[in-house]
PATORDREN-351882 format. One record per atom (N, C-alpha, C): residue number from 1; residue in three letters; atom name; x, y, z. Coordinates in pm, whole numbers, plus 50000, padded with zeros to 5 digits. Layout:
> marnu,drenfi,torpa,X,Y,Z
> NUM,ALA,CA,X,Y,Z
...
% end
This chain:
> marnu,drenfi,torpa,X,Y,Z
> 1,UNK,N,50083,49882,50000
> 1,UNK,CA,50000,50000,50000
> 1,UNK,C,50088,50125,50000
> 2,UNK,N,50032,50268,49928
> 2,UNK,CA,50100,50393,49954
> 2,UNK,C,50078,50432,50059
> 3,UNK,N,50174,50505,50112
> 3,UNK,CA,50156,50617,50238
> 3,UNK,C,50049,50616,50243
> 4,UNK,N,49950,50691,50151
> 4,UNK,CA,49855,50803,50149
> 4,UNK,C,49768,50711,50206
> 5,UNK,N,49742,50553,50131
> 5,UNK,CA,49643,50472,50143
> 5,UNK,C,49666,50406,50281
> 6,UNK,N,49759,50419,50330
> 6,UNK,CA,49835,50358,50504
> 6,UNK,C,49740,50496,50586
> 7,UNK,N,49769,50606,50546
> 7,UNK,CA,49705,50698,50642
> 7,UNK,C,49576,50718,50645
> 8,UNK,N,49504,50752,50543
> 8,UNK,CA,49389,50689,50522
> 8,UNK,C,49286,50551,50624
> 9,UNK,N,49364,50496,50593
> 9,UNK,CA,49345,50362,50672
> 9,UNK,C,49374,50351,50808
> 10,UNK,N,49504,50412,50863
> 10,UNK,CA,49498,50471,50997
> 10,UNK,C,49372,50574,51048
> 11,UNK,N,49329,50671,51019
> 11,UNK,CA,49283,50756,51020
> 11,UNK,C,49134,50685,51016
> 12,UNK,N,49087,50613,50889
> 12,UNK,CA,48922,50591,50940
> 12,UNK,C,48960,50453,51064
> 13,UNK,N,49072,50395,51098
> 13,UNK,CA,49070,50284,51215
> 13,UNK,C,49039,50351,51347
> 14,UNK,N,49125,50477,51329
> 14,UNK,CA,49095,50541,51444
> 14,UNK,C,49227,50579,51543
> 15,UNK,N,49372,50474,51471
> 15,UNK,CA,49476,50447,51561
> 15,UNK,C,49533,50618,51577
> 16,UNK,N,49468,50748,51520
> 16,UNK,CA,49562,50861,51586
> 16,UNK,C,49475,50908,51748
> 17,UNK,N,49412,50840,51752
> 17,UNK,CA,49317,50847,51860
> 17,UNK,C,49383,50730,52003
> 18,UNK,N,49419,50630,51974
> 18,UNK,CA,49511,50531,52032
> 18,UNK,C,49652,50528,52036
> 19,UNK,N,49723,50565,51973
> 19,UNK,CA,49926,50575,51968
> 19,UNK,C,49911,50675,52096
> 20,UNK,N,50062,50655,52095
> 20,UNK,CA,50110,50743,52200
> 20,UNK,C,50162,50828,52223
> 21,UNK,N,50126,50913,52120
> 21,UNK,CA,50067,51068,52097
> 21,UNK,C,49959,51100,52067
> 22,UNK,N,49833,51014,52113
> 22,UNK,CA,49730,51029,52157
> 22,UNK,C,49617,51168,52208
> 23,UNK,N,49736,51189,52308
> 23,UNK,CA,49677,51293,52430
> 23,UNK,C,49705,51458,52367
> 24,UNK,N,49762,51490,52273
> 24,UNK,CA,49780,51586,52225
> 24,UNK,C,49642,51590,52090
> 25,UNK,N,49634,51459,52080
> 25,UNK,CA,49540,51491,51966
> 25,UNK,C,49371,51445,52062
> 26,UNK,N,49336,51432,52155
> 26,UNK,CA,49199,51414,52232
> 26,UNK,C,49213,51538,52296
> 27,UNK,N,49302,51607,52349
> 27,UNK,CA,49361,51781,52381
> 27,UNK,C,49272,51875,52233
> 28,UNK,N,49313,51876,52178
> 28,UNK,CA,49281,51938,52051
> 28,UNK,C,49089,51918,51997
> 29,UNK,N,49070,51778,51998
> 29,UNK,CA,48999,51730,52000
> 29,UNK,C,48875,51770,52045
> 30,UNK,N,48921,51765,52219
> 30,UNK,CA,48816,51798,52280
> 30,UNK,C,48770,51980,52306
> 31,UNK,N,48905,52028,52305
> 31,UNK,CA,48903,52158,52259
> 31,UNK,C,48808,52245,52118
> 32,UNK,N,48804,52165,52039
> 32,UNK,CA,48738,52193,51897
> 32,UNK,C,48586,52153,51936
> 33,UNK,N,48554,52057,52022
> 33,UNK,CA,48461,52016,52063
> 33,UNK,C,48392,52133,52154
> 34,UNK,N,48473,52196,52264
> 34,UNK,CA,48419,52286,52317
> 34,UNK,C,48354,52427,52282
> 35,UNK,N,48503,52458,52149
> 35,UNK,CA,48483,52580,52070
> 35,UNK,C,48300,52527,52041
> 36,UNK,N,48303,52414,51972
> 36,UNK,CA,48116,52432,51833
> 36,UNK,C,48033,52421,51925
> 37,UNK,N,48035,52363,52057
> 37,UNK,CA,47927,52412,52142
> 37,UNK,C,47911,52559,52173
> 38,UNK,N,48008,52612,52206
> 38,UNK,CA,48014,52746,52272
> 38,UNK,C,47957,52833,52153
> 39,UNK,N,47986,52777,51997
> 39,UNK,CA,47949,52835,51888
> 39,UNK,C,47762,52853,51885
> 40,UNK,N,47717,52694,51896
> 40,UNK,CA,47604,52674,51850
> 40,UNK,C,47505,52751,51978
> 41,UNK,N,47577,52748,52125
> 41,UNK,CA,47463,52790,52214
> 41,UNK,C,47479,52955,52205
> 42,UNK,N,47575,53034,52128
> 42,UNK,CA,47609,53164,52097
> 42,UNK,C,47489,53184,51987
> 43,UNK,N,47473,53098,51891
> 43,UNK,CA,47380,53103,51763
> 43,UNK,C,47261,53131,51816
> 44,UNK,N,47220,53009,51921
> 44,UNK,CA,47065,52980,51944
> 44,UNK,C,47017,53116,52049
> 45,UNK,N,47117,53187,52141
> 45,UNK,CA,47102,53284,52175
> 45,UNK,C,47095,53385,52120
> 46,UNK,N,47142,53416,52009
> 46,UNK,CA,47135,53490,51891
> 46,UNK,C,47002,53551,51848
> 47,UNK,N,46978,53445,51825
> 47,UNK,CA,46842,53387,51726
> 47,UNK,C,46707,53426,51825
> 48,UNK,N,46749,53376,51902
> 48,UNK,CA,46613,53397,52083
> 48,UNK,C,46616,53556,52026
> 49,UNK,N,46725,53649,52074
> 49,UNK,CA,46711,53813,52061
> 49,UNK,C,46644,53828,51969
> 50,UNK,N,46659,53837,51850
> 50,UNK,CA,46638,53855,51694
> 50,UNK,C,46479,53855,51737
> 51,UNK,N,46433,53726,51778
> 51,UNK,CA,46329,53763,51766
> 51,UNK,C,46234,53806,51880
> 52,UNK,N,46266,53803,51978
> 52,UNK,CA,46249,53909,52087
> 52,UNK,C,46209,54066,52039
> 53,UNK,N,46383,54070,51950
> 53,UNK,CA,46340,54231,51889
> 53,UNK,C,46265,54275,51789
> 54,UNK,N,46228,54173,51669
> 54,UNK,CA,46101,54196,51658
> 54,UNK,C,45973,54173,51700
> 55,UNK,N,45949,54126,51798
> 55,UNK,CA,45844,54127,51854
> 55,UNK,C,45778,54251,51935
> 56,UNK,N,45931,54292,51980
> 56,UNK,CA,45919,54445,52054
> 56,UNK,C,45901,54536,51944
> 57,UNK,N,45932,54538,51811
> 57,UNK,CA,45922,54630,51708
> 57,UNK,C,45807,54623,51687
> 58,UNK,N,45754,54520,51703
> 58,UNK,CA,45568,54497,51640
> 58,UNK,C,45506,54538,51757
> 59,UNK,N,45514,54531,51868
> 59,UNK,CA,45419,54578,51968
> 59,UNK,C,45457,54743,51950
> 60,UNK,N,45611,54801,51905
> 60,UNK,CA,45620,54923,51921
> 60,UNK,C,45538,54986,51815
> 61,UNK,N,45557,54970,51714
> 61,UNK,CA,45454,54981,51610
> 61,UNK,C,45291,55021,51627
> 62,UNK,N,45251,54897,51681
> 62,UNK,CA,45079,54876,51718
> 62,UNK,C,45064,55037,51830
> 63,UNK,N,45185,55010,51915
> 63,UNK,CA,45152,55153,52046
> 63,UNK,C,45159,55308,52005
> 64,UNK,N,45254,55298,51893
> 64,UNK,CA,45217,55377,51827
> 64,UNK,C,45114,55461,51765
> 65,UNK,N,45074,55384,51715
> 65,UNK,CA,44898,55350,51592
> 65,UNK,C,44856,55439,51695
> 66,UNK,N,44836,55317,51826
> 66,UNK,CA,44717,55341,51895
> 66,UNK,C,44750,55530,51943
> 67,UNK,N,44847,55561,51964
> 67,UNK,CA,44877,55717,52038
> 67,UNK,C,44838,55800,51924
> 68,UNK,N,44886,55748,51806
> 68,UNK,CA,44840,55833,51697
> 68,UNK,C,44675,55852,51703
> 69,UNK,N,44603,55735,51691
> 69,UNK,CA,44483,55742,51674
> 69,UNK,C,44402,55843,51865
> 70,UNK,N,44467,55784,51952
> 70,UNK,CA,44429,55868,52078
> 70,UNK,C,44427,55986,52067
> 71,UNK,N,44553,56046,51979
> 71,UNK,CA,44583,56174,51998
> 71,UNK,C,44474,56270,51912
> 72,UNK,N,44449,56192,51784
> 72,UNK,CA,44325,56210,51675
> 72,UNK,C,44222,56296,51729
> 73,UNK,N,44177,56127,51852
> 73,UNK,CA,44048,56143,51933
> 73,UNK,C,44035,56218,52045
> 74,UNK,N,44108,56273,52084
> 74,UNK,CA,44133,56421,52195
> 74,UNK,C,44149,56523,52134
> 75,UNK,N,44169,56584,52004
> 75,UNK,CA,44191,56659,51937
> 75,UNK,C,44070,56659,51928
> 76,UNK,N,44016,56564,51857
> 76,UNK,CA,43853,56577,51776
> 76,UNK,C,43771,56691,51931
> 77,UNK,N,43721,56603,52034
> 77,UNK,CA,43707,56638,52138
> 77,UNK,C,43750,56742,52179
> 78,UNK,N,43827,56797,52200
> 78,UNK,CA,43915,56962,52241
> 78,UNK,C,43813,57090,52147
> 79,UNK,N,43765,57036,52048
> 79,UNK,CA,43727,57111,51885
> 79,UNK,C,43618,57219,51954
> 80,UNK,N,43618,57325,51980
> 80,UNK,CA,43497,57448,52016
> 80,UNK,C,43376,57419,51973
> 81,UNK,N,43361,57331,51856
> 81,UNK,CA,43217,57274,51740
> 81,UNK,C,43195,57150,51866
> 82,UNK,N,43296,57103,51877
> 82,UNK,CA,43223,56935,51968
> 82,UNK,C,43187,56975,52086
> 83,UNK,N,43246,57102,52176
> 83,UNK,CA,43237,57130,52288
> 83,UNK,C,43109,57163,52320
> 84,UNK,N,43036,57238,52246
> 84,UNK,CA,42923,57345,52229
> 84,UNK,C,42813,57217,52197
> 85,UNK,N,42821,57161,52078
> 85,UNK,CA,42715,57055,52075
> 85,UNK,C,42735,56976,52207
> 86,UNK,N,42821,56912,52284
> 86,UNK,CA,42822,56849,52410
> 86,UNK,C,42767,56920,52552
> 87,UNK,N,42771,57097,52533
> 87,UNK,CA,42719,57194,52606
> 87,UNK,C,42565,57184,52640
> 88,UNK,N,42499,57203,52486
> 88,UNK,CA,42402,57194,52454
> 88,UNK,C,42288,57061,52473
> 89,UNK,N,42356,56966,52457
> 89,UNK,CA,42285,56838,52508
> 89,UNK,C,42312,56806,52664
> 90,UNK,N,42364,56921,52781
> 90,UNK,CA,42330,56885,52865
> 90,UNK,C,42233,57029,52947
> 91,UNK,N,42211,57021,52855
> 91,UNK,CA,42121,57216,52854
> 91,UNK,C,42184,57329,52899
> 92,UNK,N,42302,57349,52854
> 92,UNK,CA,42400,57494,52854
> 92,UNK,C,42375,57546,52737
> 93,UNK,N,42384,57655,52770
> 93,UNK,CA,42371,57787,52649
> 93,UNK,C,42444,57854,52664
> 94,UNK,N,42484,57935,52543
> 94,UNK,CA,42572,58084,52579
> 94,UNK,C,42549,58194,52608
> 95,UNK,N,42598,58250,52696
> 95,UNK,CA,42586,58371,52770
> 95,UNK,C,42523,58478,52644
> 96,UNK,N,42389,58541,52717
> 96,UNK,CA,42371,58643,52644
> 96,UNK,C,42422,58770,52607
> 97,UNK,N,42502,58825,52732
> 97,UNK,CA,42540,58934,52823
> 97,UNK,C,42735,58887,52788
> 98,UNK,N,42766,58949,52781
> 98,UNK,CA,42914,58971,52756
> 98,UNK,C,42977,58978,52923
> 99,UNK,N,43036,58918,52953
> 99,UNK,CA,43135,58904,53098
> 99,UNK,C,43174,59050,53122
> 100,UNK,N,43195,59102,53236
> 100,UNK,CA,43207,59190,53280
> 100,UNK,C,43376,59228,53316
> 101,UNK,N,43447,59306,53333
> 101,UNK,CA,43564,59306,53384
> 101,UNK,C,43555,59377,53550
> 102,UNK,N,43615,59286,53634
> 102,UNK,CA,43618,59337,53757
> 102,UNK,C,43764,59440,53799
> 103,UNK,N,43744,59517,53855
> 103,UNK,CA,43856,59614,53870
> 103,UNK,C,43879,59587,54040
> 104,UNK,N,44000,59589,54097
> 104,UNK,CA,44059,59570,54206
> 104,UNK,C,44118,59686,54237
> 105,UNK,N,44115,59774,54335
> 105,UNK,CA,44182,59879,54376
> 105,UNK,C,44253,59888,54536
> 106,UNK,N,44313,59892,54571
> 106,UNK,CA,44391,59918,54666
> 106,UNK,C,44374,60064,54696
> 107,UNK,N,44377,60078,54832
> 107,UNK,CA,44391,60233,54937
> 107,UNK,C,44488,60186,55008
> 108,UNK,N,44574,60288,55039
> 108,UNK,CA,44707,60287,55123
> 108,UNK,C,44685,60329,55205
% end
């Protein structure tokens, strides 16, 4: 057999995992092992935010709307036209007589 086909053949047996330089390569090993966890639970945390933050974008959105549309409906309401018809249906009228100005004077 060639080298290539000797290493090969070592390699799917498994013997760089068994010789006795072993421990440098289950070192490495288990190291590379630690890195793709640390990778994949970095991902899946990732991924959790992402959509966290749109979820907060969609509720920010909707709260929006709604202030827009509140703000609409207090405006409408505030209006001198809505006030007066709301006056009127609880039997207020407008003054016939023009308000008076009161004068305050002081003596020393």
């Amino acid at each position: 057999m060639t080298k290539v086909k000797k290493g090969i053949y070592a390699f799917l047996r498994g013997s760089f995992l068994t010789d006795e330089s072993a421990v440098k390569n289950w070192r490495i090993i288990v190291f590379v092992v630690a890195l793709l966890l640390i990778m994949i639970t970095s991902a899946h945390r990732i991924d959790k935010k992402v959509i966290t933050i749109a979820e907060l974008n969609k509720k920010k959105r909707e709260l929006r709307a709604e202030y827009v549309d509140t703000g609409t409906i207090l405006m409408r309401m505030k209006m001198e036209s809505s006030i007066r018809e709301k006056a009127i249906e609880r039997g207020l009228k407008p003054s016939e007589t023009p308000p008076k100005k009161i004068k305050v004077t002081y003596k020393d």
